[in-house]
C-alpha positions in Angstrom: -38.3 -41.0 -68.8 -39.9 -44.0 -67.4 -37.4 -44.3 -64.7 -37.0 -40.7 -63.7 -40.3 -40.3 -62.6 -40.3 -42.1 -59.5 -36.8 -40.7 -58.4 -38.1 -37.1 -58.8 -41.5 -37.8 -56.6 -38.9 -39.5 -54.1 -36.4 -36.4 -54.2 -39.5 -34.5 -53.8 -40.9 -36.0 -50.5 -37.3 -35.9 -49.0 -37.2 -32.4 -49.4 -40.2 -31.9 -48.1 -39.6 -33.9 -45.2 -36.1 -32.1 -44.4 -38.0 -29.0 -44.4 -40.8 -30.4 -41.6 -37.9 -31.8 -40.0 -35.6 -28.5 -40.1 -37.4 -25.4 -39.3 -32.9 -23.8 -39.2 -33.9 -23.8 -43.4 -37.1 -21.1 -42.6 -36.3 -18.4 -44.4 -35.5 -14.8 -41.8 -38.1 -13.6 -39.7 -39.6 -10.1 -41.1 -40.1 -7.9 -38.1 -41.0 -4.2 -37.6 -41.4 -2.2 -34.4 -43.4 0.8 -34.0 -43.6 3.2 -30.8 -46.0 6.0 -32.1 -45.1 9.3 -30.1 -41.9 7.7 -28.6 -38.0 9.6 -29.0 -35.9 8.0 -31.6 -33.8 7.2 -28.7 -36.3 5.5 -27.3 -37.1 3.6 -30.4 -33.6 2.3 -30.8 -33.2 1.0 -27.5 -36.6 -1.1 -27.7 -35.2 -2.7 -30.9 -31.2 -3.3 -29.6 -33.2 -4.7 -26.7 -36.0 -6.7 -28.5 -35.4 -10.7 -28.5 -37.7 -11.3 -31.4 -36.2 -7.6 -33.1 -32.6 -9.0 -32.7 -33.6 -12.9 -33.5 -31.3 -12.9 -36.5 -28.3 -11.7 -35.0 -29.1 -14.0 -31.4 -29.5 -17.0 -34.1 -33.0 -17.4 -32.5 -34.5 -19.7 -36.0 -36.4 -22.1 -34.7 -40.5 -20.7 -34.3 -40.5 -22.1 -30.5 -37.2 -19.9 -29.9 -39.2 -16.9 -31.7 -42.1 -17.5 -29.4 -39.9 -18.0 -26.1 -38.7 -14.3 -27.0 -41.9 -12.6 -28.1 -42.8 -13.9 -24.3 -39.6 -12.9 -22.9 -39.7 -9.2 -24.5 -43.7 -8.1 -23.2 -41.4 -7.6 -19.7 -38.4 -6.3 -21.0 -40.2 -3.9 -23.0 -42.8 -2.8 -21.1 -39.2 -2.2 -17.9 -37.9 0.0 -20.5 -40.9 2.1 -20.6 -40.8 2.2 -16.6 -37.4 3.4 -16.7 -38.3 6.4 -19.7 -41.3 7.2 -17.1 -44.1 5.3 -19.2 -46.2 3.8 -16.9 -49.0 2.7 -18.7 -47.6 0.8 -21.7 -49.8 -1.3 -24.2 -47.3 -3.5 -25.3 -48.4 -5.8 -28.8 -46.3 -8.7 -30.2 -47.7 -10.7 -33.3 -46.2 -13.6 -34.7 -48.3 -13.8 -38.1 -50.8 -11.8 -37.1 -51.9 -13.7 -34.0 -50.5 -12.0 -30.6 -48.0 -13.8 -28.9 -49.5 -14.5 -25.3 -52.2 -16.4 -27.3 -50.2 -19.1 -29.0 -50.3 -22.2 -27.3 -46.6 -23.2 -26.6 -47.9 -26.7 -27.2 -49.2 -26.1 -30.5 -46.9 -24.0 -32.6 -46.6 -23.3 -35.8 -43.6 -25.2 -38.1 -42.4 -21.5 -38.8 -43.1 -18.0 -38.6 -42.9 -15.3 -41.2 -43.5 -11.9 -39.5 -43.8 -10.5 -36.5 -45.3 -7.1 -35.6 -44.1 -5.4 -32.4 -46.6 -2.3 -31.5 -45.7 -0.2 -28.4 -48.5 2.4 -27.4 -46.7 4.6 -24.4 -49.3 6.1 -23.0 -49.0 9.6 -20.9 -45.5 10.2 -19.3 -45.6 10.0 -15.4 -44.4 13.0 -13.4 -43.8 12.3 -9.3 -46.9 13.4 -7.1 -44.7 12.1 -4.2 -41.1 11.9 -4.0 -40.6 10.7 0.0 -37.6 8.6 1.4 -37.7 8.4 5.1 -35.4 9.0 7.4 -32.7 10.6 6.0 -29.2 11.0 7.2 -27.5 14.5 7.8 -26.7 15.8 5.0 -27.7 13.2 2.5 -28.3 14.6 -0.9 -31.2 13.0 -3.2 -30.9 12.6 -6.9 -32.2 15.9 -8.9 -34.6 13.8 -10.5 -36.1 12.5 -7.0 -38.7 15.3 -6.6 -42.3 16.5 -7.4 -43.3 17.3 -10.5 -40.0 15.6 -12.3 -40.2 13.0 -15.0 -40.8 9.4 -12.9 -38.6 6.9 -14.0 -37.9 3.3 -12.3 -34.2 4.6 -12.2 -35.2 7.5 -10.2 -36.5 5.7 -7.6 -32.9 3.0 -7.4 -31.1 6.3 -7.5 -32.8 7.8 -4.2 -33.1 4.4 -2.0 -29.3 3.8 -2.9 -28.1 7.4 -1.9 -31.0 7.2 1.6 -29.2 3.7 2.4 -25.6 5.5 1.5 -25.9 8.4 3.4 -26.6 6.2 6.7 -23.8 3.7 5.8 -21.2 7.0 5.5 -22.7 8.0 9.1 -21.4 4.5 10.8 -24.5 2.4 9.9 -23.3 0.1 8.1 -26.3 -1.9 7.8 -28.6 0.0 6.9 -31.5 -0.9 4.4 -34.7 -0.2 2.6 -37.6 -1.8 4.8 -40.6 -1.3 3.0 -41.4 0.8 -0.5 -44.4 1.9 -1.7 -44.9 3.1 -5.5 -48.8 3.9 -6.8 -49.4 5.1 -10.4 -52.2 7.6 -10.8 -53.1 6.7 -14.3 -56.1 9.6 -14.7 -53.5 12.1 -13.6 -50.1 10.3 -15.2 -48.8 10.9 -11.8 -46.5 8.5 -9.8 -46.8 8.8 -5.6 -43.2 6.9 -4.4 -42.7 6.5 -0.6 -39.1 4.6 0.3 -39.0 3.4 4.3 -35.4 3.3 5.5 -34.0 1.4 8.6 -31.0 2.9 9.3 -30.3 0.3 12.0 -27.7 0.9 14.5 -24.0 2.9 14.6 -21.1 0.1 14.3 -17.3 1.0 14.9 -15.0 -1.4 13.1 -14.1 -4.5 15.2 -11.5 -6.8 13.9 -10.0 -7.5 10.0 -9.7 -11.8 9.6 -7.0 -12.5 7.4 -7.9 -15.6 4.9 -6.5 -16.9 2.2 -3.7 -18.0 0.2 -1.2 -15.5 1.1 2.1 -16.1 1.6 3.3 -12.2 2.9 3.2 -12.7 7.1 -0.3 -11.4 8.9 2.0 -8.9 10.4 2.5 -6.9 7.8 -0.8 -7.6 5.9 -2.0 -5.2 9.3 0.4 -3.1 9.4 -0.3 -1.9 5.3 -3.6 -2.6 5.8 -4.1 0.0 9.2 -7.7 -1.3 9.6 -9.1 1.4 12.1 -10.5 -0.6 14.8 -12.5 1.0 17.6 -13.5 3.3 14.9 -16.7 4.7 13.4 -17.7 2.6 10.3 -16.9 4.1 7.3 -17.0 2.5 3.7 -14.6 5.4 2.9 -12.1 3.4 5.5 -12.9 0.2 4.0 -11.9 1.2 0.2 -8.8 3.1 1.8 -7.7 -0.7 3.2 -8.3 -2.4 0.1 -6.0 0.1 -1.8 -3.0 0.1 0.4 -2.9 -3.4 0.1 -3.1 -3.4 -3.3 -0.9 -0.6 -3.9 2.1 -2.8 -2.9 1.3 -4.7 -6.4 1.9 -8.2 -4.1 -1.8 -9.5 -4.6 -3.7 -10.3 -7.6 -6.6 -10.7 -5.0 -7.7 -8.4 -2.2 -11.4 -8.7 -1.3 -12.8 -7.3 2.3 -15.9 -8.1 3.1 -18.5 -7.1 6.6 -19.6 -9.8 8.1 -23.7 -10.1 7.9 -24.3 -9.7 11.8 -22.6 -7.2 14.0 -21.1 -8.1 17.5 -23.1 -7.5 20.5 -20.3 -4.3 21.7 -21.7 -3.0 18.6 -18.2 -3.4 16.2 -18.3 -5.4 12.8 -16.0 -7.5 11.7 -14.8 -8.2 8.4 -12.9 -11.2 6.2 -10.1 -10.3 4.2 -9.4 -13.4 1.3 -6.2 -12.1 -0.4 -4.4 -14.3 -3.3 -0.8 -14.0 -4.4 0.2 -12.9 -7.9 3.1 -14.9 -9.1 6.0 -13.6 -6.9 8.7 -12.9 -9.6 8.3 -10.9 -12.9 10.2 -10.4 -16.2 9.9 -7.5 -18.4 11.5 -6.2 -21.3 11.8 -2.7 -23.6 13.6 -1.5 -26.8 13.5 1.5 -28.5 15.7 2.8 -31.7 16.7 6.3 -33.1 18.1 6.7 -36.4 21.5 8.4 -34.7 21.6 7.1 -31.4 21.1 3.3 -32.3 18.8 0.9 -30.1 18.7 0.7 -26.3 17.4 -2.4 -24.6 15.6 -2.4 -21.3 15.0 -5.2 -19.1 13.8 -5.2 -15.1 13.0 -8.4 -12.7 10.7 -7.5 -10.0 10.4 -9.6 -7.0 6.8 -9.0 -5.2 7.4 -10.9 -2.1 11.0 -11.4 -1.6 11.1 -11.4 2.4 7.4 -12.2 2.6 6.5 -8.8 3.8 5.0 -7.5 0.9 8.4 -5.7 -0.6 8.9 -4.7 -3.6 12.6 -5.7 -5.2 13.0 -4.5 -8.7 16.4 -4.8 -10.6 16.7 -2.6 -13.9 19.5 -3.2 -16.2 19.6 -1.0 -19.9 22.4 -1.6 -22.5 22.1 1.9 -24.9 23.1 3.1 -28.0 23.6 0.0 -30.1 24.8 0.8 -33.4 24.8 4.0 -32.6 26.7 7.0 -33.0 28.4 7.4 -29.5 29.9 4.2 -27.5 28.1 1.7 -25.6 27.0 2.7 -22.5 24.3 1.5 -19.9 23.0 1.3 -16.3 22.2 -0.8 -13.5 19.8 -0.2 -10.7 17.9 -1.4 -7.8 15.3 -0.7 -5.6 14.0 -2.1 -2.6 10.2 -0.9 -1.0 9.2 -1.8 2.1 5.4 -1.2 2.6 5.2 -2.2 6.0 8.0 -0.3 7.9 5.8 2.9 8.5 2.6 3.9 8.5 -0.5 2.4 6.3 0.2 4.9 3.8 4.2 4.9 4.2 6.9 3.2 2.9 10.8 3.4 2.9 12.9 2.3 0.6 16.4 1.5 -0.8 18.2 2.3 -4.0 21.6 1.9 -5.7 22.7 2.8 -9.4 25.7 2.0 -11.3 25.5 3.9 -14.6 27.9 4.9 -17.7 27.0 7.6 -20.3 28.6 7.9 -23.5 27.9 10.8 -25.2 29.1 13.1 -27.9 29.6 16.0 -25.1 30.3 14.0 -21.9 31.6 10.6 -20.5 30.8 9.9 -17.0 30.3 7.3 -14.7 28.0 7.5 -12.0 27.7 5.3 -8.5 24.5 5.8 -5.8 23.1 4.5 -3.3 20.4 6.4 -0.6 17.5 5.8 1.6 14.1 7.4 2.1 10.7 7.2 2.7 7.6 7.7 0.7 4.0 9.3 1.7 1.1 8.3 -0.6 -1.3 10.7 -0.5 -3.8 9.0 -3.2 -3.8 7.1 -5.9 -2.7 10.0 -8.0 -0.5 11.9 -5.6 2.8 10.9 -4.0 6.1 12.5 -2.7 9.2 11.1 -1.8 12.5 11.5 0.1 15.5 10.3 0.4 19.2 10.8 1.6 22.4 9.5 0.3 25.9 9.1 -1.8 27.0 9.9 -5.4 30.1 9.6 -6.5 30.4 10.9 -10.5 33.8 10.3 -13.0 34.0 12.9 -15.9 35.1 13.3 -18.9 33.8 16.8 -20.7 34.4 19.9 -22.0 35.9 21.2 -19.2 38.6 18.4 -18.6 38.8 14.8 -18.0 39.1 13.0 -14.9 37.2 15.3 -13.2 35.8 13.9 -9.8 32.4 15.0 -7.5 31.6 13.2 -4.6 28.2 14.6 -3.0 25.8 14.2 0.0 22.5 14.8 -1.7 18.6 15.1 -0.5 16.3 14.4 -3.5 12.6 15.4 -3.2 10.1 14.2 -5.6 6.6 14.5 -6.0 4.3 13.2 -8.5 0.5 14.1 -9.5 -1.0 12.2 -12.2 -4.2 13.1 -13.1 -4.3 11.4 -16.7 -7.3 9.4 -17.5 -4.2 6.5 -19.1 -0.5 6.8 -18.2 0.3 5.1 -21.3 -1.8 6.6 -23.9 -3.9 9.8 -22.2 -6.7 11.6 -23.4 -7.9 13.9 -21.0 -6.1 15.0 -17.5 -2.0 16.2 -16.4 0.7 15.1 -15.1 2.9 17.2 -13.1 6.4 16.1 -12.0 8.6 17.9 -9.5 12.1 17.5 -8.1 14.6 19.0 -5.9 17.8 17.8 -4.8 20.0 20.2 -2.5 23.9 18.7 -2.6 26.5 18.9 0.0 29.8 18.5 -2.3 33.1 16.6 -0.1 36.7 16.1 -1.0 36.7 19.4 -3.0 33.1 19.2 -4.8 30.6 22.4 -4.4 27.1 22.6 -3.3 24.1 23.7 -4.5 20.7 22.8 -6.0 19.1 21.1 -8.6 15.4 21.8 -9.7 13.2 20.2 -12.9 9.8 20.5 -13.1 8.0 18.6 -15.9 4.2 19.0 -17.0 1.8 17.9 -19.1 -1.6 18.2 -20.8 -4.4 16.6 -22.4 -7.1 17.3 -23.8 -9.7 15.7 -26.2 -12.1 18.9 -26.9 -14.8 16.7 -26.7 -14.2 14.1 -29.1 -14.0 11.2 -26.7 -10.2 10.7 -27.2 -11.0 10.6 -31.5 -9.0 13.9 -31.4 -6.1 15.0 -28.8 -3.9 18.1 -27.8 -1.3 17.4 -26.0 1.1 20.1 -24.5 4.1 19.6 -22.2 6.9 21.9 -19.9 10.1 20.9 -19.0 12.0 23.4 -16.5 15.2 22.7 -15.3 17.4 24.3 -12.8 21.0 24.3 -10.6 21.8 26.9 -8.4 24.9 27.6 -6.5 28.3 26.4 -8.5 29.8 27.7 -11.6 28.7 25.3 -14.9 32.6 24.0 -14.3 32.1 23.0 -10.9 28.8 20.5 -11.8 29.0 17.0 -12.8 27.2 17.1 -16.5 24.8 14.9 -15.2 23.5 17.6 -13.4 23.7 20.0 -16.0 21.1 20.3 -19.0 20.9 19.6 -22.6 18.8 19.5 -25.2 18.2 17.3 -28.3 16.4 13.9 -28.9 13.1 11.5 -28.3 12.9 12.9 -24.4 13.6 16.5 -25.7 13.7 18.3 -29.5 12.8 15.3 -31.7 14.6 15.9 -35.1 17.5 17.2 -33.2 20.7 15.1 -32.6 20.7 13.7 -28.7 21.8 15.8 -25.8 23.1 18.2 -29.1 22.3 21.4 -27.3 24.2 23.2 -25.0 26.7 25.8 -23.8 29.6 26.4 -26.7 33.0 25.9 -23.9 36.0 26.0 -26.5 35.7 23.3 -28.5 33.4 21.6 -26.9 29.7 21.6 -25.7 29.1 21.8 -21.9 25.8 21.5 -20.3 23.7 24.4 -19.0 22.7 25.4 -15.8 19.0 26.0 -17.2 16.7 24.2 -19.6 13.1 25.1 -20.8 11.7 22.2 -23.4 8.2 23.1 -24.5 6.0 20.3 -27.1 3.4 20.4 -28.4 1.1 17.9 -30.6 -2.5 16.9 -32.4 -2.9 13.1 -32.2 -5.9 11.9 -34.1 -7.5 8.2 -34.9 -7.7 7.2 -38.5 -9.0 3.9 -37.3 -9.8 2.5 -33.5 -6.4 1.2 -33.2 -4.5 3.6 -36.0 -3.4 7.4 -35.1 -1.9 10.1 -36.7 0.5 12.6 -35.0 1.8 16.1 -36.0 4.3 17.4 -33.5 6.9 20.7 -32.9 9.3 20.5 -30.2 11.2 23.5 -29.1 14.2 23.5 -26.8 16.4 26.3 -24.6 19.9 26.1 -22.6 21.4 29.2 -20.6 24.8 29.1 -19.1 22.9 30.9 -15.8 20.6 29.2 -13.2 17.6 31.0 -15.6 16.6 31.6 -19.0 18.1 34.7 -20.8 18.4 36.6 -23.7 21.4 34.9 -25.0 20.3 31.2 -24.4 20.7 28.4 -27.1 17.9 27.0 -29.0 17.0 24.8 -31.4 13.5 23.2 -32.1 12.5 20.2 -34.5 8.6 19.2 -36.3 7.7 15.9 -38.0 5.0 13.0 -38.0 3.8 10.2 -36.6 2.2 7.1 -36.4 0.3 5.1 -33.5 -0.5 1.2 -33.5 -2.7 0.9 -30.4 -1.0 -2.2 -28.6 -4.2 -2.2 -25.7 -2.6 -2.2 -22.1 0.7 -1.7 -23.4 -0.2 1.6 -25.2 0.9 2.3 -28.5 3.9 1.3 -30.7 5.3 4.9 -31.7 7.5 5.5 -34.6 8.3 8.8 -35.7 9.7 11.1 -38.4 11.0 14.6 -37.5 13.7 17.2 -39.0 15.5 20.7 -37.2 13.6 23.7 -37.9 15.7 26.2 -36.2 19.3 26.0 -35.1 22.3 24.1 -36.0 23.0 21.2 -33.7 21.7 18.7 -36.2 20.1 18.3 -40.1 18.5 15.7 -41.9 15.4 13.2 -41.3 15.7 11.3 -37.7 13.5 8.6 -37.0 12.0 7.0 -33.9 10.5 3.9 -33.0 9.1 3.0 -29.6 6.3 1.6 -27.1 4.2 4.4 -25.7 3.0 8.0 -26.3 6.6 10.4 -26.6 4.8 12.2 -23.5 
């Protein structure tokens, strides 16, 4: 006992020491913040916004740090106010009773227990003058610019940056705001705001200065580019510039910038600083059904490969692995050229060397055409080409049968989807025609598919999704013997009738199945998130094949339901695997399963 005595008074001044010494051992700050009068809105964005409110989750323990954001938040609260059209705030913050702007920064406390944060609101303000001068033709002010509505700091950013707009989309590009003038009434909670503009004077675009790291020749940056000089300034022109030269997917940098002074002819210049993405790229793909076995995708994409900015992409598939039918795959390429054309033109090569194996139909199919393509938008293309097939077939209408064809495909494409991987909201509407000229005994006609799609999240911010697509197909002209069957239609599989055999349905031709010369595939689902990165799918696919160019009476059908799940895989969308089973015809029965990358539609 005698001995213990000093050890406990020395293990009591070392604690009391690393307590002085540590103010990290302080137990939490207690806080409350009161607004009396104020929204709950309003009340929850002081306290997201509040330093000394959110000190915990900051790690803001020592009291100097406390203090530093009791000082910090008399500013950012009393902004806030200004922006919810309070403009006459009391703004109190206590540490311990004492308010904050007191404490001498010098002179602080070893630690602090509580603080009190008391925002009185006052009146709200309501504009007594809403003025910005001069105005543009046409230049439309924000709804909440005007006399008599709420005055909020926000308000008045909103109206200087559509006054300064509406002269930039005029040709003055450097326009500005030269003087503003805002006056709070306080007796009358009113707020008088005056915004002087100088518009400055009307610039035509001069010349674009390629910079950079770039390897794709200056030539072609122009000619994708089409930077309008000699013309009025636009910004709408500059942001059409930067896209093209985007679009061609070369650069992983495109930036375009006005120079700060204009010339004395009155043009403006600007800097273009582009930077290279990696010129060659690898990707791979897989995807397996329970019948058809797993196909393998792979493409190599060259960005650069003449240094003009085209695009070479080579696309290889190996299908049905394990599966039912024989191996089988393709090979393609594609070449773009961006800067053969016009800015928003480009033509481009392409040659395919394909096999299908499948339970109706063998054929081998060789291709090669050239067209052009006009981008219209971002979401709106069509396309053109003109070329050779030549197609090898074996099916239920003989083997060795031979078509050799002049054909003219026209595409277009609209996609209005607010994700092509995983949408939510928008459509997507696909269209294609292809007249063919048949040689060396083949027959000519047409071939038609349309295929469309909806989304839509009925207000649940994508938590909840119907999704709905169309698939029409057409040929017109020959008799269903005189088509190559990969022109023809069937029905049946992940593309299709999921729970229905692939490519199962079709036109009974003795004993075998031929395709038809019409198709109509409707789908339908309800996709909904369990967690953020977990969904649930329900889905009914339904599928029809005529023997004539249109849908009759006496069509086949067949149609398949099942389940699904959804692993959101970000950027990539999400990896799909799905159960489904035939619920009306007889081309198929039993569970099917399939597993992929991306939404089925």
């Amino acid at each position: 006992m005698i001995g213990s005595r000093p050890r406990s008074v020395l293990r009591s001044w070392f604690f009391c020491a690393l307590l002085a010494l540590s103010p990290n051992l302080a137990s939490a700050l207690e806080t409350t913040l009161s607004a009396p009068g104020a929204s709950k809105d309003l009340i929850d964005r002081l306290e997201e916004t509040s330093s000394v409110f959110t000190s915990e989750s900051r790690g803001l323990d020592t009291s100097l740090e406390i203090l530093s954001a009791a000082l910090s938040d008399y500013r950012t609260i009393v902004q806030i106010m200004y922006d919810e059209g309070y403009f006459s705030p009391v703004v109190s913050i206590k540490l311990d009773g004492q308010e904050a702007a007191n404490i001498n920064s010098l002179n602080v406390p070893t630690q602090f227990k509580r603080a009190t944060i008391l925002v009185n609101s006052g009146p709200k303000f309501k504009f007594g003058t809403a003025v910005v001068q001069p105005l543009a033709p046409e230049t439309v002010l924000p709804e909440e610019f005007a006399i008599g509505k709420t005055a909020t700091t926000g308000a008045i950013q909103q109206a200087a940056s559509a006054g300064v707009q509406g002269w930039r989309d005029t040709g003055h590009a450097k326009a500005e705001v030269s003087d503003q003038k805002v006056i709070a009434r306080h007796a009358q909670a009113r707020l008088d705001a005056t915004i002087d503009l100088a518009p400055g004077p009307r610039l035509r675009f001069g010349k674009m200065n390629i910079q950079g790291d770039t390897n794709v020749r200056h030539r072609s940056i122009e000619k994708i580019a089409g930077f309008p000089s000699g013309e009025i300034y636009s910004p709408e022109q500059v942001q059409k510039v930067g896209t093209r030269l985007r679009r061609t997917g070369t650069f992983s940098t495109v930036s375009i910038k006005e120079h700060d002074e204009p010339n004395p002819d009155g043009t403006l210049d600007f800097d273009a600083t582009f930077e290279d993405l990696p010129p060659r790229r690898l990707t791979f793909g897989a995807e397996i059904a329970s019948r058809d076995g797993l196909d393998l995708t792979a493409t190599w994409t060259h960005r650069n490969v003449f240094r003009r900015a085209e695009r070479l992409r080579f696309e290889a598939a190996i299908r049905n692995i394990g599966g039912a039918e024989d191996i089988d795959g393709r090979i393609g390429l594609r070449l773009d050229q961006p800067d053969r054309l016009g800015p928003d033109d480009n033509t481009f090569w392409s040659a395919l060397l394909e096999r299908r194996n499948t339970e109706n139909y063998n054929v081998t199919i060789a291709s090669l055409a050239y067209g052009a393509r006009r981008t219209f938008s971002d979401r709106l293309y069509a396309e053109a080409s003109a070329g050779f097939q030549w197609s090898d077939a074996d099916d239920a209408y003989g083997d060795g049968r031979k078509f050799r064809y002049f054909i003219l495909p026209f595409r277009s494409e609209w996609d209005e989807r607010d994700s092509k991987v995983s949408a939510t909201r928008g459509y997507y509407l696909d269209s294609q025609v292809m007249p063919f000229v048949g040689f060396s005994g083949s027959d000519t006609g047409l071939r038609m598919f349309f295929d469309g799609r909806y989304y839509n999240d009925i207000g649940t911010g994508g938590r909840l999704v119907l999704a709905g697509r169309v698939q029409l197909g057409s040929v017109l002209g020959p008799p269903p013997d005189g088509v190559t069957p990969d022109f023809l239609f069937f029905s049946g599989g992940a593309g299709t009738v999921r729970g229905q055999p692939y490519e199962s349905l079709g036109i009974p031709v003795g004993d075998g199945v031929a395709g038809g010369k019409s198709f109509l595939g409707l789908s339908a689902e309800i996709r909904g998130k369990v967690t953020d990165a977990i969904s649930l799918v329900g889905f009914y696919d339904y599928g029809v094949v005529d023997t004539s160019s249109f849908i009759g009476s006496g069509a086949e059908e067949h149609s398949g339901a099942g389940l699904g799940i959804r692993y959101d895989l970000g950027g990539f969308g999400p990896l799909r695997f799905d159960l489904a089973v035939p619920v009306q015809g007889d081309t198929g029965n039993g569970l099917q399963f399939y597993l992929g990358i991306g939404q089925a539609f």
